[in-house]
C-alpha positions as CSV (number, residue, x, y, z in Angstrom):
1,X,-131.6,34.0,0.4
2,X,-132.6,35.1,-3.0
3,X,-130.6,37.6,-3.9
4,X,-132.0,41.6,-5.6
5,X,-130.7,40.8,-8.7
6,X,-132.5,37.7,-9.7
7,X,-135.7,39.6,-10.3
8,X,-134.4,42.6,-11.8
9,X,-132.8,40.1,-14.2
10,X,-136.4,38.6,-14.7
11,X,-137.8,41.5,-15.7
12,X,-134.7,42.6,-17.9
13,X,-135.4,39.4,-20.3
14,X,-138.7,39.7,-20.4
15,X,-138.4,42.7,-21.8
16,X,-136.1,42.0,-24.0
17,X,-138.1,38.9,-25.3
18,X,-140.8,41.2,-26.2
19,X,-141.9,42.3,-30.1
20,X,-140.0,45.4,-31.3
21,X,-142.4,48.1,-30.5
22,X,-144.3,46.9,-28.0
23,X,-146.0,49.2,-25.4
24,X,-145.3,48.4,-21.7
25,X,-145.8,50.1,-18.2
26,X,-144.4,49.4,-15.1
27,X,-147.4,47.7,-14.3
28,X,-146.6,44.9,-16.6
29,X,-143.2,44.3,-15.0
30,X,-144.6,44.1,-11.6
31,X,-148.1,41.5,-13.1
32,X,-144.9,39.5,-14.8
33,X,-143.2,38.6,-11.6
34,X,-146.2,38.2,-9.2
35,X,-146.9,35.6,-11.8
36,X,-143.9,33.9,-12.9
37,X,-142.1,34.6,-9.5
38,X,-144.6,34.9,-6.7
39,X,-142.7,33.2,-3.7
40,X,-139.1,35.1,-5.0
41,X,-141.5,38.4,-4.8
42,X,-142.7,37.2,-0.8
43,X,-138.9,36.5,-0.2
44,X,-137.8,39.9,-0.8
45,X,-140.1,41.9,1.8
46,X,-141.4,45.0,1.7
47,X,-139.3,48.3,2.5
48,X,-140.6,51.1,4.0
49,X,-143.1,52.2,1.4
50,X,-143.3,49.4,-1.1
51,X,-142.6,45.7,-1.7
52,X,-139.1,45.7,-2.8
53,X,-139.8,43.6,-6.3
54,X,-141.4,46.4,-7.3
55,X,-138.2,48.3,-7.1
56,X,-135.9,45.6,-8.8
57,X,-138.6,45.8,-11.7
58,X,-138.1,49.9,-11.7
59,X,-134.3,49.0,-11.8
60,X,-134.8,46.6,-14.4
61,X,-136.7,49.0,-17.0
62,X,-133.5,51.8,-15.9
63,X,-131.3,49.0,-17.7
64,X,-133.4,48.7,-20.4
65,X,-133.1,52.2,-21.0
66,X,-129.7,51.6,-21.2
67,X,-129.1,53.5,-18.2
68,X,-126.7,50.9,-16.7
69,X,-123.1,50.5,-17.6
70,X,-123.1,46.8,-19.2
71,X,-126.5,46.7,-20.4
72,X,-127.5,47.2,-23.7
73,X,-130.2,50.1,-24.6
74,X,-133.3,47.7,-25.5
75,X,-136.2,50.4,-24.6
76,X,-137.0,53.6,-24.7
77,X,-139.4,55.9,-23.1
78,X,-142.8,57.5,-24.8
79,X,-144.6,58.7,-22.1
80,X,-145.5,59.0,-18.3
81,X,-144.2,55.3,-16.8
82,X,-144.5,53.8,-20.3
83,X,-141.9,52.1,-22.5
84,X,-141.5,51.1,-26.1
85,X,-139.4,47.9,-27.1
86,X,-136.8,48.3,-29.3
């Protein structure tokens, strides 16, 4: 069983392996994993509103906002659902 934390790990480094300064939405998070993890983002299921990797990618872009004990700050916000890198 995969566990919840594989994706929002996914997500976490690719952020953090983007440019300084680049510009991304949530939207990107979830277009990464449905294409670099598309059977993980099956496994997980939906909930009762969404598919649950689109929650561990939300969760992932908290801890890049360095709102996470144990992760490190590597975006911040600029707008409505959109992110700068660091």
């Amino acid at each position: 069983m995969l566990k919840k934390t594989e994706l929002r790990d996914a997500v976490y480094g690719w952020i953090k392996s983007l440019p300084d300064g680049t510009i991304f939405r949530h939207s990107d998070t979830y277009r990464f994993l449905e294409t670099h993890f598309d059977r993980e983002c099956s496994q997980r299921g939906d909930a009762k509103r969404e598919p649950r990797y689109k929650n561990d990618a939300r969760w992932a872009v908290q801890d890049a906002l360095g709102k996470t004990p144990g992760k490190e700050q590597i975006a911040e916000k600029v707008g409505f659902a959109t992110f700068r890198r660091l």
